[in-house]
N, CA and C atoms as a LAMMPS dump frame, in Angstrom:
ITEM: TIMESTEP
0
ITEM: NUMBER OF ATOMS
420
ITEM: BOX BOUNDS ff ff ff
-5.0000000000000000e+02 5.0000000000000000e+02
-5.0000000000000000e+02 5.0000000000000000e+02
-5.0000000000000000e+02 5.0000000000000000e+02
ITEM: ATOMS id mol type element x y z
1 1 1 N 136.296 -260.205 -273.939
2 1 2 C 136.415 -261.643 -274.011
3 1 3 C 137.894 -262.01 -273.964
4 2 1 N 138.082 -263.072 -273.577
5 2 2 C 139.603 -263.784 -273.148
6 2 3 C 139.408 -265.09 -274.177
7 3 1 N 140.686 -264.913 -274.813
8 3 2 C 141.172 -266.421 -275.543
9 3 3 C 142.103 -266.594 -275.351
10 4 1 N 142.176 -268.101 -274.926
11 4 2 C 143.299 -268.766 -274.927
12 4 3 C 143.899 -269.583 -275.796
13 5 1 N 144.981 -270.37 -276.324
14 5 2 C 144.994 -271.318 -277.646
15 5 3 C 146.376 -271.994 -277.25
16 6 1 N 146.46 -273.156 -277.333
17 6 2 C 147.593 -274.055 -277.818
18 6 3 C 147.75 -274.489 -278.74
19 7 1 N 148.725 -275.511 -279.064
20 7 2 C 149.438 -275.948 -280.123
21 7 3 C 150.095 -277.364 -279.692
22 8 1 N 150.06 -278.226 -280.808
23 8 2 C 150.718 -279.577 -280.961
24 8 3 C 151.154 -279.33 -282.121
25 9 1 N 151.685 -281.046 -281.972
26 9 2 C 152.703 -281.154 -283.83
27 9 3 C 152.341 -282.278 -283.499
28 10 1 N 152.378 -282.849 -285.645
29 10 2 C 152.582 -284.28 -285.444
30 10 3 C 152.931 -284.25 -287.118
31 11 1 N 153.562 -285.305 -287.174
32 11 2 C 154.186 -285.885 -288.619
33 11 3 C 153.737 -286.92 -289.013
34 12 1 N 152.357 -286.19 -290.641
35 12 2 C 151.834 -287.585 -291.255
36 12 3 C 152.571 -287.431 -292.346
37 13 1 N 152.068 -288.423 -293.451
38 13 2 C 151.594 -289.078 -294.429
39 13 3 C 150.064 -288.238 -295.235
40 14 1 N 149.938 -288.443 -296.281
41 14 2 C 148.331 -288.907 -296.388
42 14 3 C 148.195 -288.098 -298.039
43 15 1 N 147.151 -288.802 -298.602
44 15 2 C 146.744 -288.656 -300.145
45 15 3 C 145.578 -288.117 -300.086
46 16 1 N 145.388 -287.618 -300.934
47 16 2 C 143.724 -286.601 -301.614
48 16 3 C 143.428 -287.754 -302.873
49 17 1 N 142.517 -288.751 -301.889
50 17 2 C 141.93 -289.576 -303.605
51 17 3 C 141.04 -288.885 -304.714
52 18 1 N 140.461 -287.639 -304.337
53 18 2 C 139.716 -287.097 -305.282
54 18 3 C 140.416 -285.308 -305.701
55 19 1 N 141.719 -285.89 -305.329
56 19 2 C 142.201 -283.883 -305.638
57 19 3 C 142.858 -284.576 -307.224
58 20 1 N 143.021 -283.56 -308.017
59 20 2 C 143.615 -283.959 -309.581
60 20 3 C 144.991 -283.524 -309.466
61 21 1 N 145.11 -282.639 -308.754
62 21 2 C 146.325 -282.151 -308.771
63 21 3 C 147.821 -283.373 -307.946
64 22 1 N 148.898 -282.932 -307.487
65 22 2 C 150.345 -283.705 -307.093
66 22 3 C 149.769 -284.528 -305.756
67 23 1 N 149.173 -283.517 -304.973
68 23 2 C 148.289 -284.327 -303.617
69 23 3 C 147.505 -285.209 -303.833
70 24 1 N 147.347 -285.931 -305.295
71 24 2 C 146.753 -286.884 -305.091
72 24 3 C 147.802 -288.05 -304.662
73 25 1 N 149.097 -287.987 -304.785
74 25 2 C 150.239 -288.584 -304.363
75 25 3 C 150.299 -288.629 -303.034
76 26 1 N 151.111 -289.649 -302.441
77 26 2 C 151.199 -290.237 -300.813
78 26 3 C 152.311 -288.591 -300.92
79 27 1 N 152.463 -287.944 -299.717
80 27 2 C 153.223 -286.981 -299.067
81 27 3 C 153.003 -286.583 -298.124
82 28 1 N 153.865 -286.147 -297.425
83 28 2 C 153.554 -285.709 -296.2
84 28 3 C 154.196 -284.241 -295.329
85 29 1 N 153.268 -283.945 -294.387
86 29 2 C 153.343 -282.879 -293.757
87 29 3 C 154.083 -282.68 -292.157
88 30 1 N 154.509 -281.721 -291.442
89 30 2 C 154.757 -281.279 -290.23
90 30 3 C 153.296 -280.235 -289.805
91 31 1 N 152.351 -280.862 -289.74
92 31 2 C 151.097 -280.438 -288.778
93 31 3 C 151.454 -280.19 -287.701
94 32 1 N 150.591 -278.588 -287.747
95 32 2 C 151.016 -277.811 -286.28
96 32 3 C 149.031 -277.862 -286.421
97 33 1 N 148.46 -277.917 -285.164
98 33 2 C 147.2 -278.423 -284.779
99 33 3 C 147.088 -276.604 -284.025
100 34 1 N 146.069 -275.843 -284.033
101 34 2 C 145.794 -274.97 -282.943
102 34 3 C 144.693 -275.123 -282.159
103 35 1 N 144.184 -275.529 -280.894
104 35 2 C 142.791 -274.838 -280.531
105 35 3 C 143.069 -273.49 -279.484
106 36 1 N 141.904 -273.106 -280.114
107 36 2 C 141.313 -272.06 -279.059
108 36 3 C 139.791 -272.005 -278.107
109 37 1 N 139.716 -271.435 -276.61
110 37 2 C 138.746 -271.403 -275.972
111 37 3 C 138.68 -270.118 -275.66
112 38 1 N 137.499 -269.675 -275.271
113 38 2 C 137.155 -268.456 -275.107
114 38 3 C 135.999 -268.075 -273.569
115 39 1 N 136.482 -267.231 -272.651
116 39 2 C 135.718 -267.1 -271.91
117 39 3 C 135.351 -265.331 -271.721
118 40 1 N 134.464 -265.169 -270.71
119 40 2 C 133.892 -263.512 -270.765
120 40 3 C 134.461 -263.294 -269.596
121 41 1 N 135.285 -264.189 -268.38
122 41 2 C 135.18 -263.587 -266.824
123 41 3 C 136.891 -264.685 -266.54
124 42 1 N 137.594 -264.175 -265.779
125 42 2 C 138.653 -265.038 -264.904
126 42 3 C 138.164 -265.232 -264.084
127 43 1 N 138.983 -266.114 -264.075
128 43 2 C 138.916 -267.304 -262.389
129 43 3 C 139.492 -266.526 -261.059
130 44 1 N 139.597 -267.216 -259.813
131 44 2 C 139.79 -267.042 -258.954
132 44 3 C 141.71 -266.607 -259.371
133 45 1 N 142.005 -267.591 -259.425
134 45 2 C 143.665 -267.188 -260.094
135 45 3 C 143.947 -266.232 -260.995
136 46 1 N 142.835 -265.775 -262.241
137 46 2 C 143.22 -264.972 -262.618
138 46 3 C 143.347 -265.331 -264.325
139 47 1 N 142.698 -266.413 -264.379
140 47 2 C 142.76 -267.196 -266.029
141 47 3 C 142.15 -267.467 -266.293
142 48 1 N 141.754 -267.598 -267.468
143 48 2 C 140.622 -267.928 -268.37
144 48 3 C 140.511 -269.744 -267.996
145 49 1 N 141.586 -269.877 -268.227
146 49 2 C 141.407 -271.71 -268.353
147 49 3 C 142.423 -272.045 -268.359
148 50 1 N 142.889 -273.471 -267.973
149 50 2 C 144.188 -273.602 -267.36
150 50 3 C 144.752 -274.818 -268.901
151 51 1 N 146.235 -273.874 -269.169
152 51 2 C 146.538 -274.112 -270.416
153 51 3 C 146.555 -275.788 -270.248
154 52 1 N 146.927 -276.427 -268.944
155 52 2 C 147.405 -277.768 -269.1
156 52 3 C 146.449 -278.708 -269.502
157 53 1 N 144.754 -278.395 -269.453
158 53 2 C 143.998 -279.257 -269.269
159 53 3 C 143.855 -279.306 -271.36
160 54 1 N 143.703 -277.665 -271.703
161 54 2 C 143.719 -277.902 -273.042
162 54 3 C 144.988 -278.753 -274.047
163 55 1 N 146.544 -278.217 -273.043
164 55 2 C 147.559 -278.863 -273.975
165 55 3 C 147.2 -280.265 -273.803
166 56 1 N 147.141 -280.808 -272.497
167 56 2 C 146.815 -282.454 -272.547
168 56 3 C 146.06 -282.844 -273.843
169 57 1 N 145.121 -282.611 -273.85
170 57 2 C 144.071 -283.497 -274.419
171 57 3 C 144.434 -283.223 -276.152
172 58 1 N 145.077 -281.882 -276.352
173 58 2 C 145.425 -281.95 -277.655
174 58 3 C 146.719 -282.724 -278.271
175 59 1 N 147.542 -282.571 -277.305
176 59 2 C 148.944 -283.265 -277.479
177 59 3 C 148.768 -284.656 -277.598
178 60 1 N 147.437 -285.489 -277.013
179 60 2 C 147.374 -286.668 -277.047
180 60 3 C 146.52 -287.23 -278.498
181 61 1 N 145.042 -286.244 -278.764
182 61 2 C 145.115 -286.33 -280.066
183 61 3 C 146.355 -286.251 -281.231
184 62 1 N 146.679 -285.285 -281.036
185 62 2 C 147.743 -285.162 -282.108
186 62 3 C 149.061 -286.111 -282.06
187 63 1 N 149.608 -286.785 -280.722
188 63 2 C 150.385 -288.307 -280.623
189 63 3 C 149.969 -289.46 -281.052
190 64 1 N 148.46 -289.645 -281.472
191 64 2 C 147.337 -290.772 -282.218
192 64 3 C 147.558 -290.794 -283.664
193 65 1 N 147.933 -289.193 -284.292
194 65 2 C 148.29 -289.041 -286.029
195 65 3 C 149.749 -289.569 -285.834
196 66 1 N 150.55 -288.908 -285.239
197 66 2 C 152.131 -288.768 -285.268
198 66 3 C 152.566 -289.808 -286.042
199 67 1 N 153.443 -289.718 -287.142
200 67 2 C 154.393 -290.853 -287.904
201 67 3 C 153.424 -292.231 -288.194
202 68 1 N 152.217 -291.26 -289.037
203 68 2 C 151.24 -292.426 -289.456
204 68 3 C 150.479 -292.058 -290.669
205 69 1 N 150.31 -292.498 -291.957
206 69 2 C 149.767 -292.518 -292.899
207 69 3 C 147.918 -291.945 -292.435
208 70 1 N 147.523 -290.931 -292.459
209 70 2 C 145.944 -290.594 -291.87
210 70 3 C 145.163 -291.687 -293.058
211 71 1 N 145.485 -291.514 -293.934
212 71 2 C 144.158 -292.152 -295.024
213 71 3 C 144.135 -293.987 -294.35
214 72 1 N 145.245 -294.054 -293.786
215 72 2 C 145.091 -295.601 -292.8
216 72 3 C 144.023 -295.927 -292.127
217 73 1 N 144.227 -294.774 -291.358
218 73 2 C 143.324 -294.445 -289.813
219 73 3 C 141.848 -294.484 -290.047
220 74 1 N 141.484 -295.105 -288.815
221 74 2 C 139.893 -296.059 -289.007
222 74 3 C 139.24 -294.229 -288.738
223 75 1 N 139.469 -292.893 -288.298
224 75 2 C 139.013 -292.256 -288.149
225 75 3 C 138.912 -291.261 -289.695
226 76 1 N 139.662 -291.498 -290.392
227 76 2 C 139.401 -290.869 -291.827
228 76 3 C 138.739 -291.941 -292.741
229 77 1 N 138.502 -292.829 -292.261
230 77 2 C 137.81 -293.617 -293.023
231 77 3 C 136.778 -292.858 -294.1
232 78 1 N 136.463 -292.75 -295.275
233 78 2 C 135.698 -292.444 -295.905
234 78 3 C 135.597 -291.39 -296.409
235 79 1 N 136.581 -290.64 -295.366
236 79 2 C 136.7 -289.418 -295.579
237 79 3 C 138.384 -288.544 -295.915
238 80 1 N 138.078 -287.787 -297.058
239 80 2 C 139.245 -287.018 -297.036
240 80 3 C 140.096 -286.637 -296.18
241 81 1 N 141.414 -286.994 -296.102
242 81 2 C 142.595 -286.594 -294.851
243 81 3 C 142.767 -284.522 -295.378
244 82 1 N 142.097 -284.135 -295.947
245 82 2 C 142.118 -282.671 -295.9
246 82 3 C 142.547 -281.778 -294.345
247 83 1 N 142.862 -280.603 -294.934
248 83 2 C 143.65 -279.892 -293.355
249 83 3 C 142.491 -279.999 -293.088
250 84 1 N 141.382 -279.358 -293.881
251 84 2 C 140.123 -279.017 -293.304
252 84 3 C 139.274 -279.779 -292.551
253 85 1 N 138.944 -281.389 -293.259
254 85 2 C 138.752 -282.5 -292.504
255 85 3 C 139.376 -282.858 -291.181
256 86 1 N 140.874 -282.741 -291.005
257 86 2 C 142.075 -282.766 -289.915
258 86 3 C 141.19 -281.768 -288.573
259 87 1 N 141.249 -280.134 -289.083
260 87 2 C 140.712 -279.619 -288.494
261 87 3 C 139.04 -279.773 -287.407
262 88 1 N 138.172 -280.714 -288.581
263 88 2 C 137.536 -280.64 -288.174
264 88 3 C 136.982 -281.79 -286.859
265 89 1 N 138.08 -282.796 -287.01
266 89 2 C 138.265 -283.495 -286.099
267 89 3 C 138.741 -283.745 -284.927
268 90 1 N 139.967 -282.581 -285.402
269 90 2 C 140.501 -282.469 -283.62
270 90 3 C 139.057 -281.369 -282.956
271 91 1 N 138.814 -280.692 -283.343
272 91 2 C 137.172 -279.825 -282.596
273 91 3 C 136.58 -280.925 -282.144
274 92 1 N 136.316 -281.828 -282.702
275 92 2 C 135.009 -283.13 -282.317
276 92 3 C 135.325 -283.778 -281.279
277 93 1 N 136.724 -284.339 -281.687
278 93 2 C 137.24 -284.935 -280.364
279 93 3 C 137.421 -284.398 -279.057
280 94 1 N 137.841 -283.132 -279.42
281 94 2 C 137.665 -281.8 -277.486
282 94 3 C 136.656 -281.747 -277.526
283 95 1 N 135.454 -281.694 -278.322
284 95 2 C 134.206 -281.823 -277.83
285 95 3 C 133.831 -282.853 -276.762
286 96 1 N 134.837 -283.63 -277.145
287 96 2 C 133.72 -284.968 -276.14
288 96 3 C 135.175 -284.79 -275.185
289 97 1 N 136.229 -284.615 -275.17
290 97 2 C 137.486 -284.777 -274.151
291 97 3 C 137.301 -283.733 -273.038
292 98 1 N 137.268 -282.753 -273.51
293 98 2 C 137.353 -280.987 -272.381
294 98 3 C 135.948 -281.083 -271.434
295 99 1 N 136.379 -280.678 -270.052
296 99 2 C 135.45 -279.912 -268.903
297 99 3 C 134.585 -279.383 -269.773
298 100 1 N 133.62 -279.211 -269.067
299 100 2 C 132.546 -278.527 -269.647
300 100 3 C 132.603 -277.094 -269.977
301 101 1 N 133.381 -276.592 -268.935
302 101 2 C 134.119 -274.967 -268.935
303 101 3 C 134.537 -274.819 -270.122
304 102 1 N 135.821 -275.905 -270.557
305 102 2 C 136.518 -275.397 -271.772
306 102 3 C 135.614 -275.976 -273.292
307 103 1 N 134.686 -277.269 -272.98
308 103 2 C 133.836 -277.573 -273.946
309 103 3 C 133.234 -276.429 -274.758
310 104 1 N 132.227 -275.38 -273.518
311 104 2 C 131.51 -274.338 -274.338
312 104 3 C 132.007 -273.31 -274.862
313 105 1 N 133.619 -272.652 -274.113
314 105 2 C 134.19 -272.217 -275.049
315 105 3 C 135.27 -272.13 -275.713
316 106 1 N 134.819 -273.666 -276.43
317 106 2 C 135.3 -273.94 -277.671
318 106 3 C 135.279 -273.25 -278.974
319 107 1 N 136.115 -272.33 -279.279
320 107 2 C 136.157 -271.527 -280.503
321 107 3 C 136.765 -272.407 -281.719
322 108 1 N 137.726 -272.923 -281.916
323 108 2 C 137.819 -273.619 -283.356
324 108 3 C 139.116 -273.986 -283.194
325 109 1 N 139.362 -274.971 -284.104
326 109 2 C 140.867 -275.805 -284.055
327 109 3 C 141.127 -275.507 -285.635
328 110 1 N 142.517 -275.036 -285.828
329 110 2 C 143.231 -275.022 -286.915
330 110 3 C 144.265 -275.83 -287.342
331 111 1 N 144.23 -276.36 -288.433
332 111 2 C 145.555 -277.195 -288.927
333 111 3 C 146.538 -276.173 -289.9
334 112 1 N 147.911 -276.061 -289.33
335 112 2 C 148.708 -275.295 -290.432
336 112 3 C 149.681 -276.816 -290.969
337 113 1 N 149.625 -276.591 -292.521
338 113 2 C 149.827 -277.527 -292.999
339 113 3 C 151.309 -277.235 -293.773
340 114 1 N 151.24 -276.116 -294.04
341 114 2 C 152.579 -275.067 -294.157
342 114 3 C 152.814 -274.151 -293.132
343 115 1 N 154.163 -273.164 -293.639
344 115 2 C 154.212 -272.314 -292.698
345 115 3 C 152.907 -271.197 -293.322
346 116 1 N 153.003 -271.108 -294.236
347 116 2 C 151.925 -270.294 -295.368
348 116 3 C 150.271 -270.856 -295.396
349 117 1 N 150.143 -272.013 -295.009
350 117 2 C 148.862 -272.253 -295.768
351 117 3 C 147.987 -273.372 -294.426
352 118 1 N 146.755 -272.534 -293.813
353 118 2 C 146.064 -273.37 -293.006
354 118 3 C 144.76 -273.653 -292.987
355 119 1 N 143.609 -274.223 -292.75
356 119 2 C 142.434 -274.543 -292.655
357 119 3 C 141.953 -274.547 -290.924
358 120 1 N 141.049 -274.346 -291.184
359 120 2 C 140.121 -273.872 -289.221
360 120 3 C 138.718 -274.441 -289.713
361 121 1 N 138.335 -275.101 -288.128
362 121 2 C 136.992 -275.454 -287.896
363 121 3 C 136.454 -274.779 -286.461
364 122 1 N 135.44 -274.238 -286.645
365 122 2 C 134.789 -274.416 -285.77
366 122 3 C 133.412 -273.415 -285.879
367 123 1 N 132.54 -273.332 -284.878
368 123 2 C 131.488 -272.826 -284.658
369 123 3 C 131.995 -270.838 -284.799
370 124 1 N 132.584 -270.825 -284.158
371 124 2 C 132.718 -269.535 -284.104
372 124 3 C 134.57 -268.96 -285.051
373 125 1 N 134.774 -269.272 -286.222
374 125 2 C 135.869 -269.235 -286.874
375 125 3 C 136.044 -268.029 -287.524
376 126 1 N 134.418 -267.379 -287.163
377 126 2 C 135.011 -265.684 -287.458
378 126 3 C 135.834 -265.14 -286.735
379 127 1 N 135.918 -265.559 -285.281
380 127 2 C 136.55 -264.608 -284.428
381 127 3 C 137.785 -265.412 -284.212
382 128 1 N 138.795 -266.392 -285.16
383 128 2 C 139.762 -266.672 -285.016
384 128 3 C 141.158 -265.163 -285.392
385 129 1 N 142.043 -265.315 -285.135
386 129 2 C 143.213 -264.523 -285.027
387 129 3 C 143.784 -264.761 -287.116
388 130 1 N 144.291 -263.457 -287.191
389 130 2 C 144.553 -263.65 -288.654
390 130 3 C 145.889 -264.508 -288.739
391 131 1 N 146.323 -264.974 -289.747
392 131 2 C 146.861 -265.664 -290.53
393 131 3 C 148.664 -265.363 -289.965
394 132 1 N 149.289 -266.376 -289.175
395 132 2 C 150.617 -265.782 -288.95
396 132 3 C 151.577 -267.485 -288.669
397 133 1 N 152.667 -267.517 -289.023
398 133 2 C 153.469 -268.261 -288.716
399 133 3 C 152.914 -269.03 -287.639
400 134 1 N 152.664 -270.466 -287.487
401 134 2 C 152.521 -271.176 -285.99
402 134 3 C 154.278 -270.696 -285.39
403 135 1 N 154.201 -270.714 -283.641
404 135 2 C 155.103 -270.859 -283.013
405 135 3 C 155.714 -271.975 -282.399
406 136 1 N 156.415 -272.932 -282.467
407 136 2 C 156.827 -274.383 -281.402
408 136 3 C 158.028 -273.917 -281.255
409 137 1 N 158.133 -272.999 -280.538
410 137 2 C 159.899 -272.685 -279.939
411 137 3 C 160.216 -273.946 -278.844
412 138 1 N 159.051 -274.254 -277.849
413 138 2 C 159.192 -275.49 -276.944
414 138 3 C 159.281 -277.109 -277.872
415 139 1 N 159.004 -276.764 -279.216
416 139 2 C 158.994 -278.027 -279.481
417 139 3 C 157.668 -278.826 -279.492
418 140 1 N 157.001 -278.174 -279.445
419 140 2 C 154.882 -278.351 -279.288
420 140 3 C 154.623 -278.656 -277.82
């Protein structure tokens, strides 16, 4: 099997109304976003899937959070701005954004919320990659 994965950034804001602990306080993070897709066969070129169609659509989710309070946003409405929640939204949204190619294999989107500490969604999040520094040498 072949995986592929990108990366965005974006700079929120956002509170845990039901955590007891300091996060129940407004603070904020440098979110590095990951997805990954997964296929069994290359293409004619020689790739699983063409990185631009996945960076698009994530870079543009993740320009929608950028330098914005999430607990604002009509899309956390109701719901906890958690990495995990975070996570589980950028998946939903490539659900409905990505080709059908990269739709089905959709393996899971991760939020690193530190350099140390991240949350992952998806259907298949066993077969995500272990635990390592995100990279933005380009800058996301």
């Amino acid at each position: 099997m072949f995986v592929v994965s990108t990366q965005a950034h974006y700079d929120s804001a956002h509170f845990l109304r039901h955590h007891t602990g300091k996060c129940r306080n407004l603070h904020g993070h440098r979110y590095v976003v990951e997805a990954a897709v997964a296929a069994s066969e290359l293409n004619d070129a020689g790739i699983a899937f063409d990185f631009a169609d996945l960076k698009r659509e994530l870079r543009d989710l993740a320009d929608q959070l950028d330098h914005t309070c999430l607990n604002d946003l009509p899309q956390f409405q109701g719901v906890e701005t958690s990495a995990e929640n975070q996570a589980k939204y950028f998946f939903e949204e490539l659900q409905k954004r990505l080709p059908p190619d990269l739709v089905d294999g959709l393996m899971y989107c991760r939020i690193w919320e530190s350099p140390t500490q991240w949350a992952l969604y998806g259907p298949s999040a066993h077969l995500a990659p272990g635990a390592r520094t995100p990279g933005l040498a380009d800058g996301g």
